[in-house]
Every structure is written in C-alpha cells, then in structure tokens.
C-alpha positions in Angstrom: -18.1 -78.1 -25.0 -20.7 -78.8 -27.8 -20.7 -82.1 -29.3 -22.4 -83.0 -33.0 -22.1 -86.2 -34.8 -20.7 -85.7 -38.4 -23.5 -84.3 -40.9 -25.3 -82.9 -38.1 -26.3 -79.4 -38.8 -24.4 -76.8 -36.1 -25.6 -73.3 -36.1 -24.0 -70.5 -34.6 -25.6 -67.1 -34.0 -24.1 -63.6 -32.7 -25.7 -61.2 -31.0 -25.0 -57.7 -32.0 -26.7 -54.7 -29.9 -25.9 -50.8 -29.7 -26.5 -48.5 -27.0 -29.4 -45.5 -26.5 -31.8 -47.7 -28.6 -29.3 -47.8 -31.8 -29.9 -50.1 -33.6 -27.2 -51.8 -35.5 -26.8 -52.5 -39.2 -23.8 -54.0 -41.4 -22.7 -57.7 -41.4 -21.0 -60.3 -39.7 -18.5 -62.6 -40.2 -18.2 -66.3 -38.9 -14.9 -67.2 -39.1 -14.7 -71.1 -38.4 -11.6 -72.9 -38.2 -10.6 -75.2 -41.5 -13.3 -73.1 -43.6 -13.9 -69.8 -45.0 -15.3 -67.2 -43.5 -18.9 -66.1 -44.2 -20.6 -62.7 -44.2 -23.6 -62.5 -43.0 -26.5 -59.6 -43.1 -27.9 -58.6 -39.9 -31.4 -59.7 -39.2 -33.0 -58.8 -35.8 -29.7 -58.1 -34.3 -29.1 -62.2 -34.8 -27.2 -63.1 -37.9 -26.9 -66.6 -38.1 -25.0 -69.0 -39.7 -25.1 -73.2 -40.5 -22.8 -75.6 -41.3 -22.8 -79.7 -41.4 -19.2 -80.5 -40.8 -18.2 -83.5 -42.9 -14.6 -83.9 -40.9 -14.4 -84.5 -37.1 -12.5 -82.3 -35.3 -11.8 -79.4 -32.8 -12.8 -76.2 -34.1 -12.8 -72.5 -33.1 -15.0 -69.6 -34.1 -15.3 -65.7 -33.9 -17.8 -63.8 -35.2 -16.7 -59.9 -36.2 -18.9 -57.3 -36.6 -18.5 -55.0 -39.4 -19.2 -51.6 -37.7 -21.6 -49.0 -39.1 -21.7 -45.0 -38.5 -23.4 -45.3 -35.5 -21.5 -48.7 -33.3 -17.4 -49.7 -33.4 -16.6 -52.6 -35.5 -16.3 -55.4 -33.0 -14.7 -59.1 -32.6 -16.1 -62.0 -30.2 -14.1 -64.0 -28.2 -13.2 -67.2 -29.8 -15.1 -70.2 -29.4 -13.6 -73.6 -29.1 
C-alpha cells in the first residue's frame, strides 16, 4: 500500500514494451477511481501521469494501452 497526505502530488507511470525490438507508440490511459480518465502520449516507453488528490480515500487504477499496428492494445492489472 502507498500512502500520501492530501495535496501531496502521486504519480503513476506504466511501462509499455513490445517484442523483437518494436518499439511501441499510441497512448495510455490512467483510469483513477473518482476521476476521469487521462490519455497520455508515450514518451520513452513511460507515460506518466500526476495528480494531488484533494479527498482521502481508497482508490484504484489501470492504465490501458491503446495498441498500434505493430503490439495488441493492452490493460494493467488494477492497482488499489
């Protein structure tokens, strides 16, 4: 479990790889309980993505992977 204090920036970061030295392009999207989800642009195969929460709380993520012509669109497992 990771804790943060309220206001406290959290930042959550997916690692997307292919196989055979394919490198991946496309997006990702955080999906984080209680807020919408946000697309993000690969960058180095590590899209990341920040939020302060301003409510304490539980919360879950999943990150999905758009998919290109070259690597499967893909979800994570969630996060709690």
């Amino acid at each position: 479990m990771n804790l943060s204090a309220i206001g406290q920036a959290v930042t959550y970061t997916a690692v997307v790889t292919g196989q055979n030295g394919v490198v991946p392009v496309g997006t990702v999207t955080f999906n984080v309980s209680l807020n919408k989800p946000v697309v993000v642009s690969l960058v180095n195969r590590q899209p990341t993505y920040t939020i302060a929460y301003q409510l304490a709380g539980p919360r879950t993520v999943t990150a999905t992977y758009s998919g290109d012509s070259n690597i499967q669109a893909r979800v994570s497992t969630t996060i709690n």
